[in-house]
C-alpha positions in Angstrom: 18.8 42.0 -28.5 18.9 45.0 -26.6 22.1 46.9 -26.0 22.4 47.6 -22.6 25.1 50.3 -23.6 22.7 52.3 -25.9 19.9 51.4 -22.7 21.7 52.9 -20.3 22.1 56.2 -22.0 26.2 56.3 -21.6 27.2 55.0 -25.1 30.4 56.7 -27.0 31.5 60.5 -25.7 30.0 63.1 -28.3 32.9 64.2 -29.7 33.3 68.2 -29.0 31.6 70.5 -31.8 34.0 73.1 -33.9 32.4 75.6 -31.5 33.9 73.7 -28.6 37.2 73.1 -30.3 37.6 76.8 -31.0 36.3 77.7 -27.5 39.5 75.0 -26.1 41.4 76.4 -27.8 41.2 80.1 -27.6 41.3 79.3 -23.6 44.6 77.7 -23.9 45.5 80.5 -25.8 44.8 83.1 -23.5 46.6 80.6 -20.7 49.9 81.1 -22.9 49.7 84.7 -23.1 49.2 85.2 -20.0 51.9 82.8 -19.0 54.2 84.4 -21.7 53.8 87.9 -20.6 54.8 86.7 -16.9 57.9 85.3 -18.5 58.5 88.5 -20.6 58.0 91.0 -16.9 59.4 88.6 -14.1 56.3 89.1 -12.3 53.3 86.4 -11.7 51.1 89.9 -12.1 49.3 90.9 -15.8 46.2 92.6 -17.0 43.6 91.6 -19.2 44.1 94.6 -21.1 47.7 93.4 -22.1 46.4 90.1 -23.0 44.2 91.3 -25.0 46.1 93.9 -26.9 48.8 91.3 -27.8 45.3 88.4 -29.4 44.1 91.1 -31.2 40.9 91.3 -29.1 39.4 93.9 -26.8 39.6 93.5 -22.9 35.5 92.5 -22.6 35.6 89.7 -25.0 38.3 88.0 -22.5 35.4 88.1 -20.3 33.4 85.3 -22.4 36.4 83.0 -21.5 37.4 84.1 -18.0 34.9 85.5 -15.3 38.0 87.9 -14.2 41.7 87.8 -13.9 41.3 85.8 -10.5 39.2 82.8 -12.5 42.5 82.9 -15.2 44.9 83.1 -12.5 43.2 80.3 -10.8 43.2 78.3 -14.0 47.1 78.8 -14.3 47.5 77.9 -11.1 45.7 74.3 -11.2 47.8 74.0 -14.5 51.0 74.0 -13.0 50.5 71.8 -10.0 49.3 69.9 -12.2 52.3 69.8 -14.2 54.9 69.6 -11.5 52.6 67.0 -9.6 53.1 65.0 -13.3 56.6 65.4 -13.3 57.4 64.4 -10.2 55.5 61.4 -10.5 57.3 60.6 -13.7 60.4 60.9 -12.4 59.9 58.8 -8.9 58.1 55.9 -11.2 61.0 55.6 -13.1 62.8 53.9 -10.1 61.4 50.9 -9.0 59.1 50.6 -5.8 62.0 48.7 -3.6 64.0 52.0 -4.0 61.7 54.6 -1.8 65.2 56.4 -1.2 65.7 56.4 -5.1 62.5 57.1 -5.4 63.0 60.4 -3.2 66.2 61.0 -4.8 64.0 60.9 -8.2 61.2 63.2 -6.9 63.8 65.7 -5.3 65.6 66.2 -8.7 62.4 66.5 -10.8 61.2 69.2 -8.2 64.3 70.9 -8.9 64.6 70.8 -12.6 61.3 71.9 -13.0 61.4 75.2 -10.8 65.2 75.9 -12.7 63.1 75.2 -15.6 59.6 77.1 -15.1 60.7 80.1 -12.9 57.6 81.8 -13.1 55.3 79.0 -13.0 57.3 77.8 -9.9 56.6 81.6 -8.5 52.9 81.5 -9.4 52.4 78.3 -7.0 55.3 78.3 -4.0 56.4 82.4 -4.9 55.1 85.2 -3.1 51.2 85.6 -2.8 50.4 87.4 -6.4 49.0 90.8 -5.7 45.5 91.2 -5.2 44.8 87.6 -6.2 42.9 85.7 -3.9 42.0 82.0 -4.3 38.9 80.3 -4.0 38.8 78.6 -0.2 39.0 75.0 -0.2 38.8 75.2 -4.3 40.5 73.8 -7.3 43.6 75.2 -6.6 43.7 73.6 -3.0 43.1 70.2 -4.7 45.7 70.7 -7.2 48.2 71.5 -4.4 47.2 68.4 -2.5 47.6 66.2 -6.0 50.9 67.4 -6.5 52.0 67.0 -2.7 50.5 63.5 -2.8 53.5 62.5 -4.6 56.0 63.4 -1.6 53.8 61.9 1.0 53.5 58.7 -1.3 57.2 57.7 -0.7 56.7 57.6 3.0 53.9 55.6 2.9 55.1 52.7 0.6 58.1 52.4 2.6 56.2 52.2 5.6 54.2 49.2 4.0 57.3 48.0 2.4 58.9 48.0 6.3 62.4 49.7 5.5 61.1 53.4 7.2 62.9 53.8 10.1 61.6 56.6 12.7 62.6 59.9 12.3 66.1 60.9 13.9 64.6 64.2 15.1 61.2 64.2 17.1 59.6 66.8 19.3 57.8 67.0 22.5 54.3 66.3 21.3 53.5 69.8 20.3 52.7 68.3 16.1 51.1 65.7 17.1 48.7 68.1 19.1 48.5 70.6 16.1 47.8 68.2 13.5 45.0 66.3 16.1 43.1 70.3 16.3 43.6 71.4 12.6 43.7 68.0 10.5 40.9 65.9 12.2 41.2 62.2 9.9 37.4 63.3 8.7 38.7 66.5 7.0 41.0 64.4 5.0 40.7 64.4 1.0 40.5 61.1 -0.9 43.8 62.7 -3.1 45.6 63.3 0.3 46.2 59.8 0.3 46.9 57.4 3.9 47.4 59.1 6.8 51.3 59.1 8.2 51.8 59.5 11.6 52.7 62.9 13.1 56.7 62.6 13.4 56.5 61.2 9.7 54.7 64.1 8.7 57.0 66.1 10.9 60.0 64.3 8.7 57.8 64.7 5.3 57.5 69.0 6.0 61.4 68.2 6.6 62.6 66.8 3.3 60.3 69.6 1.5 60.8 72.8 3.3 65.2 71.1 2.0 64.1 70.9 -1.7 62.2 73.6 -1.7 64.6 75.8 -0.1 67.3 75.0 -2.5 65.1 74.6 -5.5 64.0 78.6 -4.8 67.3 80.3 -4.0 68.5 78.5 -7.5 65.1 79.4 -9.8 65.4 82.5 -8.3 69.1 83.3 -9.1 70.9 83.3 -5.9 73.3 80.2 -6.5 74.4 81.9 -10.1 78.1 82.3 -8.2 77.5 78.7 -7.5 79.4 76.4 -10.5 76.3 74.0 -11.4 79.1 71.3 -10.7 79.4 72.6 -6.8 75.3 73.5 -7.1 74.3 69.8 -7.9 76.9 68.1 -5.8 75.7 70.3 -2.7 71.6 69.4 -3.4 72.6 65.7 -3.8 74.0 65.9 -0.4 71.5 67.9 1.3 68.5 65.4 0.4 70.3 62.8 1.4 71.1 63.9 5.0 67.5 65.0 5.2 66.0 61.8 3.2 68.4 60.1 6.2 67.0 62.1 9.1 63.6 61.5 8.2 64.0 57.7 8.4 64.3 57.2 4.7 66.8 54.2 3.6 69.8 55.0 1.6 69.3 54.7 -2.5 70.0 51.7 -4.5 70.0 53.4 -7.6 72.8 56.1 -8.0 71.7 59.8 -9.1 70.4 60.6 -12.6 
């Protein structure tokens, strides 16, 4: 009997060679002393050189790993959407799907806790353009953005479907729904972007980020230290719940974690 596995030519992945394992691995390396130097200067910027002093290598071999320090930077970039795009969606699928306000709640505090927690990661993707660094156009990093956005725009849609989004408290005079018809025409959309929202819930969605975001920086930056994290948390609670409310979100059934 023939196996139509084996036929088809996809049977079992090759497991990667020693080669490739070391390859992996020297990569990731480079990653976290790249990542370890930013945390060491308080600055998303580095050189090669410095990386490689500190592995024991000379500059040009980093160059068998990494076309340049834009390709690294890129790399580093995609990593950590990645990871807050991970745990946000962690923390918003720990409250179940009738909760979208709990669910915002969830996703809010995540974003938080991981820019208090990964200051310089945090900088590398929503900080100040890193000097000379310019991203590929419409490249990995763009996707990785989207992914970890996705989880925002998410809540809006299932409680759309779920019926409990009300419309936005605040609207406008037509001027979004004008901008987003000339710059985000529905064929330009990417699978990872998800359904589209109309444009006063996207108006709402920009809302309830530019809030989190806005807190979530002054505080990973250091300008709530003279803040007691008592008054700190009790104030963010409140301020994504008056936007979560303005943007037509329904109160949470489960409390704050």
């Amino acid at each position: 009997m023939v196996d139509p596995v084996n036929e088809a030519g996809s049977g079992p992945e090759r497991p990667p060679s020693r080669r490739e394992r070391a390859r992996a691995a020297t990569i990731e390396e480079i990653k976290q002393t790249a990542m370890g130097l930013m945390r060491e200067q308080g600055t998303t910027d580095f050189r090669f050189s410095d990386i490689a002093r500190l592995m024991g290598m000379t500059a040009p071999a980093l160059y068998r790993y990494f076309a340049d320090r834009d390709e690294l930077l890129t790399a580093l970039i995609v990593d950590a959407y990645d990871d807050l795009g991970t745990a946000v969606a962690a923390a918003r699928d720990q409250v179940p799907l009738d909760d979208p306000g709990g669910r915002f709640t969830a996703v809010a505090q995540s974003y938080r806790r991981w820019a208090r927690e990964e200051p310089q990661r945090f900088a590398l993707i929503l900080g100040p353009p890193v000097p000379g660094y310019h991203a590929p156009e419409e490249g990995p990093t763009t996707e990785a953005a989207r992914r970890a956005m996705a989880q925002l725009k998410s809540l809006f849609y299932e409680a759309a479907q779920a019926g409990v989004l009300r419309k936005p408290m605040l609207g406008d005079d037509g001027t979004i729904a004008r901008l987003l018809a000339e710059h985000h025409e529905p064929k330009e959309q990417l699978p990872i972007d998800g359904p589209p929202v109309p444009p006063e819930t996207f108006q709402a969605m920009l809302h309830c980020w530019s809030s989190m975001h806005g807190f979530a920086s002054l505080e990973a930056y250091g300008h709530l230290e003279w803040l007691p994290i008592e008054l700190r948390d009790a104030v963010f609670e409140s301020s994504i719940r008056l936007v979560a409310k303005v943007a037509g979100l329904p109160e949470p059934i489960t409390g704050p974690s």
